[in-house]
Residue frames as qw, qx, qy, qz and C-alpha x, y, z in Angstrom:
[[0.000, 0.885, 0.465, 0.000, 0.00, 0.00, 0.00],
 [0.254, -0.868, 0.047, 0.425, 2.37, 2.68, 0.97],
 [0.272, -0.239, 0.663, 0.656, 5.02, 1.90, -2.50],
 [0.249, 0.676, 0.659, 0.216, 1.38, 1.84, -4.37],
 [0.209, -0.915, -0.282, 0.198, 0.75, 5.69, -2.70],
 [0.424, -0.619, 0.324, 0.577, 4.02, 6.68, -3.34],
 [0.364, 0.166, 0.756, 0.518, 4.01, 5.60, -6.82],
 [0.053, -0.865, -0.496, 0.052, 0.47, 7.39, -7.10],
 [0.367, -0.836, -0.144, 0.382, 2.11, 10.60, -5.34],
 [0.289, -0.530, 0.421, 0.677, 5.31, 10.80, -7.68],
 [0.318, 0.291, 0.682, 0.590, 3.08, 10.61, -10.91],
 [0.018, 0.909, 0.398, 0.122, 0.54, 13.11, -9.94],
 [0.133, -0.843, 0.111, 0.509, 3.57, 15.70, -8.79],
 [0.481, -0.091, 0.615, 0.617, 4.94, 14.59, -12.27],
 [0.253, 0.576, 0.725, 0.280, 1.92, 14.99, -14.02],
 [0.040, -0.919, -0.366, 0.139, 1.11, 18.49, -12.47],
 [0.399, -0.384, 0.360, 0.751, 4.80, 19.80, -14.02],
 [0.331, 0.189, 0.766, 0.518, 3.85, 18.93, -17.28],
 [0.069, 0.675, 0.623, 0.390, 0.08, 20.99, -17.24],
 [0.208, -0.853, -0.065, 0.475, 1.41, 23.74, -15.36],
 [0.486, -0.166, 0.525, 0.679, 4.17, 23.77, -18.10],
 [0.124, 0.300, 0.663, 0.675, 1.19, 24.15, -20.69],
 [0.091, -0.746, -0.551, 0.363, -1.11, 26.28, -18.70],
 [0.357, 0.334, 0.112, 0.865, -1.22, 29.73, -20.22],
 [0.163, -0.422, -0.352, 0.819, -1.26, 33.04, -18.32],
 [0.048, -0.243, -0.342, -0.906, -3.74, 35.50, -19.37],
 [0.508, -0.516, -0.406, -0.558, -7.08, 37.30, -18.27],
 [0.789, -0.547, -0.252, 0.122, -5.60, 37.56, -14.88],
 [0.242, 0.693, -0.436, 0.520, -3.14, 38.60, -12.64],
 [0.786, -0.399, -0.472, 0.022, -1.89, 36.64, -10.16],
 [0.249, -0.812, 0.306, -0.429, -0.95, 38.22, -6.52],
 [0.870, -0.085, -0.486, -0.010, 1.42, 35.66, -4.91],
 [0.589, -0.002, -0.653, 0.477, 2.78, 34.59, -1.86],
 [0.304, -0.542, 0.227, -0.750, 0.56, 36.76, 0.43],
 [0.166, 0.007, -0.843, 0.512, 1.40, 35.77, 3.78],
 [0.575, -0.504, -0.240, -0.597, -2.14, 35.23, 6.09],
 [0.754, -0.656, -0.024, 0.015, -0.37, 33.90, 9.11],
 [0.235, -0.894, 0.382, 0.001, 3.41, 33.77, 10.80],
 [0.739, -0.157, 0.567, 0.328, 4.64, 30.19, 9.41],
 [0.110, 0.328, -0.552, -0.759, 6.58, 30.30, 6.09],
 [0.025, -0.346, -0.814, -0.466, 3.74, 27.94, 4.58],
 [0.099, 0.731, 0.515, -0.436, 1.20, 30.37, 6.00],
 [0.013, 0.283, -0.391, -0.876, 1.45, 32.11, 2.40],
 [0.582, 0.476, 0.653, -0.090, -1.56, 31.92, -0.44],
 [0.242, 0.192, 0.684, 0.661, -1.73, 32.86, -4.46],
 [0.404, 0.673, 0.495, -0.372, -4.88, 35.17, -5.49],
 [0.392, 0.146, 0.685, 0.597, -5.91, 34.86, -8.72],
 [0.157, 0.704, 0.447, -0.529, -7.95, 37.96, -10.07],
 [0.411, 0.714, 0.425, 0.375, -9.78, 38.31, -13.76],
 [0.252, 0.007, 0.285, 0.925, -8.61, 41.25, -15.59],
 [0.071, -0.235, -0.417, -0.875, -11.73, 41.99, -17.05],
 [0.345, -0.541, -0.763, 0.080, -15.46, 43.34, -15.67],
 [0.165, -0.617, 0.088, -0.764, -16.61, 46.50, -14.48],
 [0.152, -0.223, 0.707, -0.653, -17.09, 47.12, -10.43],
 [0.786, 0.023, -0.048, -0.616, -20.93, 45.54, -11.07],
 [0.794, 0.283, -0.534, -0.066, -19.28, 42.36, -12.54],
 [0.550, 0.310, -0.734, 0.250, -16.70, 41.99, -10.22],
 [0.502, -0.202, 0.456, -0.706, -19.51, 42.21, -7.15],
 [0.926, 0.061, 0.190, -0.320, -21.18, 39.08, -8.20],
 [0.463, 0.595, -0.657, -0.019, -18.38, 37.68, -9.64],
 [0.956, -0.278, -0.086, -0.050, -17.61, 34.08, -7.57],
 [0.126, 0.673, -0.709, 0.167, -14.20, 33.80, -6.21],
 [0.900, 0.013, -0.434, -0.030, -13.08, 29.71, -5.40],
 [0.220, -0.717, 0.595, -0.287, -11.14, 29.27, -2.68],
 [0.896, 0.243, -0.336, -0.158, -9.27, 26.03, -4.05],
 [0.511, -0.566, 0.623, -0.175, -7.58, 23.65, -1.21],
 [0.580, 0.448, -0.669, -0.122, -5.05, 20.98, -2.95],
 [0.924, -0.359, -0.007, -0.132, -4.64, 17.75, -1.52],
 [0.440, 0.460, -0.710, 0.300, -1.50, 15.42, -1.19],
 [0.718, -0.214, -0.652, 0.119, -2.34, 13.17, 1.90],
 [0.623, -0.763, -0.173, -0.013, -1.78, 15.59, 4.42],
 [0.638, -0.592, 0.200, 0.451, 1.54, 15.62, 3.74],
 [0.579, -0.112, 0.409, 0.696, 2.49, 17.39, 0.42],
 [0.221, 0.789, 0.551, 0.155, 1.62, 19.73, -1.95],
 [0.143, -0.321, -0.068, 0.934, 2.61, 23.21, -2.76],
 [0.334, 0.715, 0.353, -0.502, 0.28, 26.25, -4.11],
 [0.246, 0.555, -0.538, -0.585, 2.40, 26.91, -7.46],
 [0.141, -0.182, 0.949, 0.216, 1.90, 23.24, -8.47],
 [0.299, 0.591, 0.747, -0.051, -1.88, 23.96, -8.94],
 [0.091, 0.387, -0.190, -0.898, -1.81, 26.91, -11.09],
 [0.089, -0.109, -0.912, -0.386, -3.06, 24.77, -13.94],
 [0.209, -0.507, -0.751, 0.367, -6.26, 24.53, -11.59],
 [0.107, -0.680, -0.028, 0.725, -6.50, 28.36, -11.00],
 [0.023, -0.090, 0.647, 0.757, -5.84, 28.83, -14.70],
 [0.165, -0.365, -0.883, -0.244, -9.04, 26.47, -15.68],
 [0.050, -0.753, -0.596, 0.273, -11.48, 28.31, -13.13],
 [0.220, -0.477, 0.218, 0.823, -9.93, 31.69, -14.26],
 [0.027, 0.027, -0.784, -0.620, -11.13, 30.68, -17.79],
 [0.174, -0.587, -0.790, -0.027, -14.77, 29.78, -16.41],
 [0.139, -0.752, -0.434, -0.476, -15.41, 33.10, -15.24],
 [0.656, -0.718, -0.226, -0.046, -14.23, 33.25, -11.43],
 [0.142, 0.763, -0.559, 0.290, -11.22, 34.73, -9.30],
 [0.756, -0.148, -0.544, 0.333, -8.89, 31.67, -7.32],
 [0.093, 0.838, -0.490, 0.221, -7.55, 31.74, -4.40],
 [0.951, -0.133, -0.276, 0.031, -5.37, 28.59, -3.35],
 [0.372, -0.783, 0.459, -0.192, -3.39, 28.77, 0.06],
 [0.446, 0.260, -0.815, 0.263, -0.33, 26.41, 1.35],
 [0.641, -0.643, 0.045, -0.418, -0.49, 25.04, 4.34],
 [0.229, -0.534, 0.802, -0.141, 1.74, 23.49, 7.17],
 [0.868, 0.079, -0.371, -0.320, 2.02, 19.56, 6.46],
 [0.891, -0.420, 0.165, -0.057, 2.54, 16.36, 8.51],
 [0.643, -0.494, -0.537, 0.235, 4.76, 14.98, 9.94],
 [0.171, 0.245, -0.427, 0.853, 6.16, 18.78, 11.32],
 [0.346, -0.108, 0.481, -0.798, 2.34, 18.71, 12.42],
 [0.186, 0.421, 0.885, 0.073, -1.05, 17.33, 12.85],
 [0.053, 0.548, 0.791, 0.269, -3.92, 17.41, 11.73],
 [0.177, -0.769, -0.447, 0.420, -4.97, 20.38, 13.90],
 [0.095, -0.631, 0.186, 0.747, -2.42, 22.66, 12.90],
 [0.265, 0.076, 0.794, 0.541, -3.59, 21.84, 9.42],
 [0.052, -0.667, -0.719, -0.187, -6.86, 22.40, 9.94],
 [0.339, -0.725, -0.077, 0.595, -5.71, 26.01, 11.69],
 [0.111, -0.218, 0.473, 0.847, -3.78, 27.56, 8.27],
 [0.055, 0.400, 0.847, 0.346, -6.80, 26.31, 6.73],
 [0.243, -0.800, -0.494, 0.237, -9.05, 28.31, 8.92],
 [0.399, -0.631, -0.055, 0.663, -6.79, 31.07, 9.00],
 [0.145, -0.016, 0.661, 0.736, -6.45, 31.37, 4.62],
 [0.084, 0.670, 0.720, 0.164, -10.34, 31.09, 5.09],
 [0.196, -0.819, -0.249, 0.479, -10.28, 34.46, 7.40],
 [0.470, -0.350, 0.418, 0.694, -8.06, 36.18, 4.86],
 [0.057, -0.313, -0.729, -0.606, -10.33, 35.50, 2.01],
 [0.200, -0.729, -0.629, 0.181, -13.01, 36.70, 4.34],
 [0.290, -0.793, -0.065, 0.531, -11.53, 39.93, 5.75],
 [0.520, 0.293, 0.552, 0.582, -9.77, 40.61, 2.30],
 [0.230, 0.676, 0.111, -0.691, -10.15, 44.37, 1.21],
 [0.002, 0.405, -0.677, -0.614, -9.43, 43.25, -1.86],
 [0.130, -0.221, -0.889, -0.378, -12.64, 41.19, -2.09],
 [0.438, -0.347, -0.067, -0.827, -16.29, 42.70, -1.41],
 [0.376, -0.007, 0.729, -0.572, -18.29, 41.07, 1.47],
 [0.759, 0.245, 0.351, -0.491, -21.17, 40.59, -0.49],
 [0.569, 0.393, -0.588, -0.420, -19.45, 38.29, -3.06],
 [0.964, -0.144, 0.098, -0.203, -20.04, 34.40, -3.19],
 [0.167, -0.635, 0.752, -0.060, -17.63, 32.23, -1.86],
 [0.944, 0.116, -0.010, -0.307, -17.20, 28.69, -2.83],
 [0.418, -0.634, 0.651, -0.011, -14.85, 26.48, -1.31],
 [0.976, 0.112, 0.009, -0.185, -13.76, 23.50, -3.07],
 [0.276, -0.660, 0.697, 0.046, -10.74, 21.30, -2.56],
 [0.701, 0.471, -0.494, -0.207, -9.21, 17.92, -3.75],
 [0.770, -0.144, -0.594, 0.184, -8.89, 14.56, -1.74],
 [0.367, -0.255, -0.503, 0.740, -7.26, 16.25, 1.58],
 [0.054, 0.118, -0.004, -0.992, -8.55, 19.29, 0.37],
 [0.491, -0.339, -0.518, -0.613, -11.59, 18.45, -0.24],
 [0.581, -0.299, -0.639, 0.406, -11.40, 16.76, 3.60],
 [0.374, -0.252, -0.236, 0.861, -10.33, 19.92, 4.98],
 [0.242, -0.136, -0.171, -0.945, -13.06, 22.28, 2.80],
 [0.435, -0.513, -0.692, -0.263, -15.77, 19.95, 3.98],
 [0.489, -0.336, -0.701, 0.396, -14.91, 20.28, 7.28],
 [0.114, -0.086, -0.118, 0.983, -14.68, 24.06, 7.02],
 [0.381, -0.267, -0.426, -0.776, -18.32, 24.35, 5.37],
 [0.627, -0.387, -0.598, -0.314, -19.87, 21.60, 7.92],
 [0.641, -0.445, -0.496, 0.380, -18.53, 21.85, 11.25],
 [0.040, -0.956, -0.137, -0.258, -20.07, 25.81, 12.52],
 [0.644, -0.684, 0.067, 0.336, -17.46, 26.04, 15.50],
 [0.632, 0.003, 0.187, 0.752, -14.05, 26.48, 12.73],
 [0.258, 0.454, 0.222, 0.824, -15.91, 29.77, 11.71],
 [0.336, -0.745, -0.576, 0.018, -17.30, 30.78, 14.59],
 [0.370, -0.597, -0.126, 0.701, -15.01, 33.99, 14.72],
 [0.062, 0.160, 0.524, 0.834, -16.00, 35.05, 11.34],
 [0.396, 0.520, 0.340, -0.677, -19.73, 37.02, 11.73],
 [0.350, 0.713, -0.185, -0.579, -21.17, 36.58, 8.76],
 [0.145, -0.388, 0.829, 0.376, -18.93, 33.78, 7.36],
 [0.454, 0.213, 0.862, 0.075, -21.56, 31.00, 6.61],
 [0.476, 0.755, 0.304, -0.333, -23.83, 33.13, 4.73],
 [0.185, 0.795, -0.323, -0.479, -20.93, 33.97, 2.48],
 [0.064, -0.171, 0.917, 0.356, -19.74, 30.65, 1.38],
 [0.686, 0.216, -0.213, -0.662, -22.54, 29.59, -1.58],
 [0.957, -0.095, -0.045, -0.272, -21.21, 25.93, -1.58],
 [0.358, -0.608, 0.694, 0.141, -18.69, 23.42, -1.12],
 [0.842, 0.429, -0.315, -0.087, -17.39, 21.33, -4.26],
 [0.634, -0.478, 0.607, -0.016, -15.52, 18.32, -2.98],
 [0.773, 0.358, -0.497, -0.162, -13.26, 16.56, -5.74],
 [0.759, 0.169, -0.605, 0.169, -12.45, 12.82, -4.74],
 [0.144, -0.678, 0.462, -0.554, -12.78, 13.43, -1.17],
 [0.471, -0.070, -0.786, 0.395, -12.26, 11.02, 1.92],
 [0.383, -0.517, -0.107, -0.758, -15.04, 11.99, 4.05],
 [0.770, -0.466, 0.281, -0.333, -15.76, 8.78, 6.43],
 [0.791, 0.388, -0.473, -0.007, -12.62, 6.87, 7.25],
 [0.421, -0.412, 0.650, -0.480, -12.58, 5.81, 10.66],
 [0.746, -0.480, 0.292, 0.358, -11.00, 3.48, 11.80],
 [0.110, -0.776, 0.531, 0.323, -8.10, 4.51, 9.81],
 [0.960, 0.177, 0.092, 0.198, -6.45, 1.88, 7.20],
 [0.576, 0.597, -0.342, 0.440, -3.24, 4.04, 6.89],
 [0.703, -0.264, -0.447, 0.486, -0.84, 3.67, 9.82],
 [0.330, 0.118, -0.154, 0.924, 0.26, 7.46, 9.85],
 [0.275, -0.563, -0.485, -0.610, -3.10, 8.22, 10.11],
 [0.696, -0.610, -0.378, 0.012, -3.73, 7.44, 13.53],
 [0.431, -0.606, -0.250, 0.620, -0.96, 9.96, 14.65],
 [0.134, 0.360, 0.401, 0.832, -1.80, 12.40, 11.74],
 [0.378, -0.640, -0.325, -0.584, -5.31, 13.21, 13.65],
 [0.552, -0.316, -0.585, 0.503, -3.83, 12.38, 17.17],
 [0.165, -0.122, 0.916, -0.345, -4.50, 12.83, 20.16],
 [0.000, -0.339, -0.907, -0.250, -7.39, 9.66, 19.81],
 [0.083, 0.605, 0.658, -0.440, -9.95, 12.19, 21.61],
 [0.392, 0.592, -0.119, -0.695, -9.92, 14.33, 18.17],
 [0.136, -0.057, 0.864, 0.481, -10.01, 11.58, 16.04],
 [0.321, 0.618, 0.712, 0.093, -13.75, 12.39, 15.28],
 [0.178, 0.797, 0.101, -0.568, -13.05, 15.77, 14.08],
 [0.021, -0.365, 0.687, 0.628, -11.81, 14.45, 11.15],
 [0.178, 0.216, 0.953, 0.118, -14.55, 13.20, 9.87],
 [0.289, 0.034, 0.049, -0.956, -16.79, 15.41, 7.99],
 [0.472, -0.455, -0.716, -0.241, -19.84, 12.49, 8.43],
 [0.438, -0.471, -0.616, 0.455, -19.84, 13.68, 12.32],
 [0.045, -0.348, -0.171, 0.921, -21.22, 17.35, 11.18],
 [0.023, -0.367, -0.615, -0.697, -23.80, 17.08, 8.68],
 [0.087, 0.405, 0.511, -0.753, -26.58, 19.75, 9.59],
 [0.292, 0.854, 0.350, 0.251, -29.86, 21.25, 7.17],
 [0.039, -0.927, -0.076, 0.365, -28.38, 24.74, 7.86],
 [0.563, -0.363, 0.411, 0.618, -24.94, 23.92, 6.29],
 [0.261, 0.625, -0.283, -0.679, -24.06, 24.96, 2.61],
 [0.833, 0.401, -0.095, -0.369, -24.86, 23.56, -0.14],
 [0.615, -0.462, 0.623, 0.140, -22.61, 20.07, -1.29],
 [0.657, 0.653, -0.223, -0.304, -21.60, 19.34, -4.63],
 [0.853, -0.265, 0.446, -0.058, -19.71, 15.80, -4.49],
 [0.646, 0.544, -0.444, -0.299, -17.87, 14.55, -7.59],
 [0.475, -0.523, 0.688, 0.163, -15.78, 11.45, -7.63],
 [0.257, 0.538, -0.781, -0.188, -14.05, 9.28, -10.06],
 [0.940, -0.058, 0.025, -0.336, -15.90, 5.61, -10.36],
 [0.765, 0.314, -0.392, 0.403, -12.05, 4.24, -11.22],
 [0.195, -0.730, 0.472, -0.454, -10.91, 5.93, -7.87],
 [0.830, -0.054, -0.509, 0.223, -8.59, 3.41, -6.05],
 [0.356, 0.318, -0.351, 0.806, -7.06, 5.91, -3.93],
 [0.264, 0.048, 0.321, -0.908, -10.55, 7.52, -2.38],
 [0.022, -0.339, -0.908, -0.246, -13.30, 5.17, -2.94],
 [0.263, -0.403, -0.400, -0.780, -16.47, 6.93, -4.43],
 [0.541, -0.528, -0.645, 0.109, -18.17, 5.50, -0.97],
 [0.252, -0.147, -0.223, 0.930, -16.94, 8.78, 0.75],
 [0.024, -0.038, 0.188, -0.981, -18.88, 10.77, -0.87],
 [0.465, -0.472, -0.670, -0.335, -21.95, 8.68, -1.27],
 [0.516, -0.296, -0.718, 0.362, -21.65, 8.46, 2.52],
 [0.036, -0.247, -0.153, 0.956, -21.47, 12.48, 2.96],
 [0.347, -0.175, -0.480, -0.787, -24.25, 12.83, 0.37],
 [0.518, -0.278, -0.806, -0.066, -26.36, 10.23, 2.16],
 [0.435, -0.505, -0.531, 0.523, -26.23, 11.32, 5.65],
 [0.074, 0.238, 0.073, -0.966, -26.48, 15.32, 4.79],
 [0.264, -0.098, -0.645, -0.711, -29.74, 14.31, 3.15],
 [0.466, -0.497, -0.719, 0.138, -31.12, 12.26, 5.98],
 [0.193, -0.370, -0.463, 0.782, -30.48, 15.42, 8.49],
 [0.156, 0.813, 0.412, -0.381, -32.35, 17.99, 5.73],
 [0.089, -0.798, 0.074, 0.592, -29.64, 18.97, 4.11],
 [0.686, 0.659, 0.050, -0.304, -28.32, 19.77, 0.64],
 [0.356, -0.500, 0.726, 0.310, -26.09, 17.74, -1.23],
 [0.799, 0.517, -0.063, -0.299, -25.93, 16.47, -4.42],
 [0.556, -0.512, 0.618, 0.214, -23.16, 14.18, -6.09],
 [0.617, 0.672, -0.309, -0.267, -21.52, 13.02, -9.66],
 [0.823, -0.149, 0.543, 0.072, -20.02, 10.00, -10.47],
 [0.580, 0.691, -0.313, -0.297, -17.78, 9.83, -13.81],
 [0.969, 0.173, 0.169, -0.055, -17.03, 6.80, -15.71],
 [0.834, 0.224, -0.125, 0.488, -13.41, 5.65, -16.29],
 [0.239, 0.702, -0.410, 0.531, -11.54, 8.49, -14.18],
 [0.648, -0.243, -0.556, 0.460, -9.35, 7.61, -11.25],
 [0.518, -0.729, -0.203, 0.398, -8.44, 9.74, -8.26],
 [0.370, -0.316, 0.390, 0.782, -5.45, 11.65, -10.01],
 [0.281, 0.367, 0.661, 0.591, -7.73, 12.17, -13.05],
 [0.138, -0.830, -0.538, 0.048, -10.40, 14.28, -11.33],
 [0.351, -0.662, 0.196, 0.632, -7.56, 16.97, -10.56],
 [0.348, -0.335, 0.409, 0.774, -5.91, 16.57, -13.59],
 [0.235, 0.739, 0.617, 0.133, -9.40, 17.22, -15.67],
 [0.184, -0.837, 0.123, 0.501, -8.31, 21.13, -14.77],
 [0.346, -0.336, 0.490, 0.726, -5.46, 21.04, -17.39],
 [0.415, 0.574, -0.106, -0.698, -5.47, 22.68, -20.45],
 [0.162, 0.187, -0.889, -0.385, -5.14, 19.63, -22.47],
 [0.099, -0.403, -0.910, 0.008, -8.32, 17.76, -20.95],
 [0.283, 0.376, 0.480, -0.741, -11.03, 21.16, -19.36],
 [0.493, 0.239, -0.266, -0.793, -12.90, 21.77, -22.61],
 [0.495, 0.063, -0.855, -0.142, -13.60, 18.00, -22.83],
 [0.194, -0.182, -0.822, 0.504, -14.29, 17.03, -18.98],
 [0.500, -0.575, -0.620, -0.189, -17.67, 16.42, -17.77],
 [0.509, -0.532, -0.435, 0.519, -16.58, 17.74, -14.42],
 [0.278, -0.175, -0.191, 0.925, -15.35, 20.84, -15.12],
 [0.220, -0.373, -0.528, -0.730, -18.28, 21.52, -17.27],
 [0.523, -0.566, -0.637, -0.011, -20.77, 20.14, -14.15],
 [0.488, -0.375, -0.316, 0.722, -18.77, 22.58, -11.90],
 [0.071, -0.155, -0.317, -0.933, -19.27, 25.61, -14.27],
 [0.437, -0.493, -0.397, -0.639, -23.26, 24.94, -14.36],
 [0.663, -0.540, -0.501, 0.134, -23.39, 24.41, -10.49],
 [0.338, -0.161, 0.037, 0.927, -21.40, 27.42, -9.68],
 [0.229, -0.066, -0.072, -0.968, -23.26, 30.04, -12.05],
 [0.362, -0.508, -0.647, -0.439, -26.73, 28.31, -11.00],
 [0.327, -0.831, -0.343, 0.291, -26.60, 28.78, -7.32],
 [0.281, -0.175, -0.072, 0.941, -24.87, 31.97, -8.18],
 [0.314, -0.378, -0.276, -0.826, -28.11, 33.16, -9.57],
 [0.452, -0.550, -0.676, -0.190, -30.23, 31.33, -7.41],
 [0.338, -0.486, -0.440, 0.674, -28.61, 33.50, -4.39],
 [0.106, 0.058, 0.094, 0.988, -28.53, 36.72, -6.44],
 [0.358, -0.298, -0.697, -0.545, -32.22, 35.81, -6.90],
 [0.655, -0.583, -0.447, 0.177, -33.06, 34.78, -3.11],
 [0.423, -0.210, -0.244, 0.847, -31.26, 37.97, -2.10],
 [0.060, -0.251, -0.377, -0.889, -33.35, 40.20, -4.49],
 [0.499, -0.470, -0.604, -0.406, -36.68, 38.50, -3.05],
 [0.611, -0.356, -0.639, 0.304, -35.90, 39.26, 0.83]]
């Protein structure tokens, strides 16, 4: 398992050379390495369209895109590619670093996380009244549930839930207790947080919307995650929806972004029309109140 993962790990940072390589810059400008806390990975990337009058760029959606890598890799330049692709759809990025195991756990993970959220929150550089929409990738997708479902990480933000419109979760790992990976079990240490990792132990009706995807070839994150998140935020009231696509794996769902595969991919396409629908539907349900 762990020479399988590895293997896995050193084709997808291969792979993401290659469509960053062919990503092209344009219709954007990209503000990097603003710092949003005191560690050197406490740094993030904002991506922000060129074009749009001050109207546009009020309704405009900004992503706030959270990369995976087990918890324990990953940098913010290595997803441009990513940033690029939404950039192209209409929307500004922004995609933070964060500290990674083993210098920490899980907590302090889930802290930068929190802390990149506040940033994007407080932000003069973004209006209050624009939609937010969090969406991440296997960890990151772990880590944006957790931020959308579990009220207490934003509870120093006034205001916060109402601003995030939804949470798009590629190929996440939602319910995976007991562990099956060994590091795991001192990744989320000590045992008496080992249920905050788990965004099944927060579904609520109030939360934001859920927008699921996963990869039916996924060996890495079995599709049962997000059934399981879909499933159980449904039973409580709430909203969640979910997408299954034929013949991509775990690594594929990510690399659907690049500029060789977006015009083609089902996903990115599904992401586009889920995006600008509940962006109207709020603009709509804001108008009517």
């Amino acid at each position: 398992m762990k020479l399988r993962n590895f293997i896995s790990d050193w084709v997808q940072l291969a792979g993401v050379r290659i469509v960053n390589a062919a990503a092209k810059s344009g219709g954007y400008h990209v503000n990097r390495g603003i710092p949003y806390g005191s560690e050197p990975r406490n740094q993030l990337d904002h991506y922000v369209l060129h074009k749009g009058h001050a109207e546009d760029k009020l309704k405009r959606p900004l992503v706030l895109f959270i990369y995976g890598g087990n918890w324990q890799s990953g940098h913010r330049g290595n997803y441009r590619f990513v940033a690029d692709t939404l950039c192209s759809l209409g929307y500004d990025v922004v995609v933070p670093d964060y500290r990674l195991y083993p210098n920490v756990r899980f907590s302090d993970i889930l802290s930068d996380v929190r802390m990149a959220t506040t940033w994007v929150m407080n932000s003069e550089e973004i209006d209050s009244r624009r939609p937010i929409y969090v969406m991440g990738h296997s960890a990151g997708a772990q880590l944006g549930s957790l931020l959308c479902l579990n009220p207490a990480l934003l509870s120093h933000l006034p205001g916060a839930e109402k601003r995030i419109a939804a949470f798009i979760g590629l190929s996440g790992p939602y319910d995976f207790y007991p562990y099956t990976e060994e590091s795991h079990w001192d990744l989320f240490a000590p045992q008496h947080e080992y249920p905050l990792s788990q965004a099944v132990n927060f579904v609520r009706p109030d939360a934001p919307p859920l927008y699921l995807l996963h990869g039916k070839e996924d060996n890495r994150v079995r599709r049962g995650h997000s059934k399981s998140l879909m499933e159980k935020q449904l039973a409580v009231g709430g909203q969640a929806s979910r997408e299954v696509y034929e013949g991509i794996g775990h690594v594929d769902m990510v690399v659907s972004f690049s500029v060789f595969h977006r015009r083609k991919s089902q996903a990115v396409k599904d992401i586009k029309s889920f995006i600008d629908r509940t962006t109207i539907n709020r603009t709509e349900n804001s108008l009517n109140s």
